[in-house]
TORMILO-237645 format. One line per 2 residues: for each residue x, y, z of C-alpha. Coordinates in Angstrom, 1 decimal, m for minus. Each point is the difference from the previous one (the first is absolute). Layout:
N
X:Y:Z | ...
//
This chain:
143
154.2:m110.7:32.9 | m1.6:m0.5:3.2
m3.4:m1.1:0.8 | m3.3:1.7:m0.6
m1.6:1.5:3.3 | m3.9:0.2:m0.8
m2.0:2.6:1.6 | 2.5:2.6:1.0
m0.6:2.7:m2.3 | m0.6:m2.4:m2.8
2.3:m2.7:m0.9 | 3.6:1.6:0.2
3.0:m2.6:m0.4 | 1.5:m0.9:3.8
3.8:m0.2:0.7 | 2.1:m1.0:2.8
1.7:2.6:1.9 | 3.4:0.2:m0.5
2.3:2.3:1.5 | 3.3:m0.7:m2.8
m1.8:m0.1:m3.6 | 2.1:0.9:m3.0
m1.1:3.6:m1.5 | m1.0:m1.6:m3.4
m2.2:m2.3:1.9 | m1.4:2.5:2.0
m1.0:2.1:m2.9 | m1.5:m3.4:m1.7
m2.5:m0.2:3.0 | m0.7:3.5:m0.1
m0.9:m0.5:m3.4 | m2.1:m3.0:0.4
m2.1:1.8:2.8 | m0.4:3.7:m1.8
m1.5:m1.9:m3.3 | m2.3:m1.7:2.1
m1.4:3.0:1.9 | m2.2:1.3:m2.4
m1.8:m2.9:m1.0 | m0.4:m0.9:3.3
m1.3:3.0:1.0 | m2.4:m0.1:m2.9
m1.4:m3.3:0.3 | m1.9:0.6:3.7
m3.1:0.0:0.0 | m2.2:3.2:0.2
0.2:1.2:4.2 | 3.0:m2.2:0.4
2.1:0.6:3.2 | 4.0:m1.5:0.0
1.3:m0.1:3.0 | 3.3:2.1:0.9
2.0:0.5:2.6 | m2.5:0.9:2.8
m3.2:0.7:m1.9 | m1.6:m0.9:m3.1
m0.5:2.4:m3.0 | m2.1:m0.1:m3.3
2.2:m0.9:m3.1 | m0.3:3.6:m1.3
1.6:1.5:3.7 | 2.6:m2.9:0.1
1.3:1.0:m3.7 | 0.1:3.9:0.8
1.8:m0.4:3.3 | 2.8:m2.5:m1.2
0.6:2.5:m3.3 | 0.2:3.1:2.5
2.4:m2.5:2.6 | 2.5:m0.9:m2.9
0.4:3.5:m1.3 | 0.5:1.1:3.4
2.7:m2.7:1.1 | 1.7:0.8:m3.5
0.7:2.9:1.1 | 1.5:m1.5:3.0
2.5:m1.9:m2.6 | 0.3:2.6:m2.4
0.1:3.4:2.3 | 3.6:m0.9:1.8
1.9:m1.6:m3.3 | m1.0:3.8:m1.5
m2.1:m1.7:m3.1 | m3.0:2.1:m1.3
m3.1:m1.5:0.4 | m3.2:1.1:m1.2
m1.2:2.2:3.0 | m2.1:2.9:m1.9
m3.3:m1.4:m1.3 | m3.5:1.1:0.8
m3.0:m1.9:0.6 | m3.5:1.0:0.2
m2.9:m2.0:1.7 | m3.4:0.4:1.1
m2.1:2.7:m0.3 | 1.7:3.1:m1.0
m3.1:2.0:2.2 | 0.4:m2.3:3.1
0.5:2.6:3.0 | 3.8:m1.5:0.9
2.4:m0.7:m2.1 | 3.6:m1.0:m0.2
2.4:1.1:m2.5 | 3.8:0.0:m1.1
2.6:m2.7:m1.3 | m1.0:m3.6:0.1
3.2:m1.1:0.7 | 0.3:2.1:3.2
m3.9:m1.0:1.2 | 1.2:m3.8:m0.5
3.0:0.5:2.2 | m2.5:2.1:2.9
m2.2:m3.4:m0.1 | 3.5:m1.8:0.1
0.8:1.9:3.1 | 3.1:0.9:m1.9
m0.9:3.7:0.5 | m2.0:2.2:1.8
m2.5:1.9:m1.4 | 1.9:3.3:1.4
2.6:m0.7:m2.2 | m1.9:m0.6:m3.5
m2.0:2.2:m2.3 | m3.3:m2.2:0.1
m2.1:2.4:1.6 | m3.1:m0.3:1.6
m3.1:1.5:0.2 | m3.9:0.0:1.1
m1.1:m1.1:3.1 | 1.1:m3.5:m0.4
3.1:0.4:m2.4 | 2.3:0.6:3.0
m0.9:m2.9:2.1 | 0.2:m2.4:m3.1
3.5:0.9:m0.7 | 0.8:m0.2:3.6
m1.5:m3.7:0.0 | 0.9:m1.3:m3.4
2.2:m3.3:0.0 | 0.2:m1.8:m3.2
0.7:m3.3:2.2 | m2.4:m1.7:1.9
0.1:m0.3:3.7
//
């Protein structure tokens, strides 16, 4: 296993890059990584911000926009080897009165924030005076 960075979204284990890795080895550091995330992730303080990429984002935000990223980019794996992946699901937040709202599959609104779609060509749909514009604008990335 590789070393432990501190401070970068918790303590996640650090490996050289390597450009030839045997599958079974990549899998292993995979592994290693994705059963640290949660505890990581947990263990910040309260009003904690982690660094990534080009901003910094509360534990909370970093969690929701790597599960949203993954789904999306398994569909990038999944979508041209033709094997089903869970693309159906519904999720409801927020304050079912709020004057905008989103709604459709969750699959398809992770793949807009992806930029693996356009909103034009899913079934989340928009609406309210601000529903629009947040679809337009919604990355599950940072910047």
């Amino acid at each position: 296993m590789g070393q432990l960075i501190p401070g970068r979204a918790g303590s996640f284990p650090a490996f050289p890059c390597s450009t030839s890795i045997a599958p079974a080895a990549l899998l292993r550091r995979w592994r290693t990584v994705a059963f640290a995330t949660p505890e990581a992730l947990r263990s910040q303080p309260k009003g904690a911000r982690l660094s990534w990429v080009a901003t910094s984002l509360s534990p909370a935000t970093l969690a929701t926009t790597r599960l949203a990223e993954h789904w999306a980019h398994a569909h990038d794996v999944t979508d041209p080897l033709g094997i089903p992946y869970p693309d159906g699901e519904l999720w409801r937040f927020g304050d079912p009165s709020a004057p905008s709202t989103i709604s459709g599959s969750a699959a398809e609104f992770c793949r807009v924030g992806a930029r693996r779609l356009s909103p034009a060509d899913t079934t989340p749909k928009a609406s309210g005076p601000y529903g629009p514009q947040a679809l337009a604008v919604l990355r599950n990335y940072a910047l």
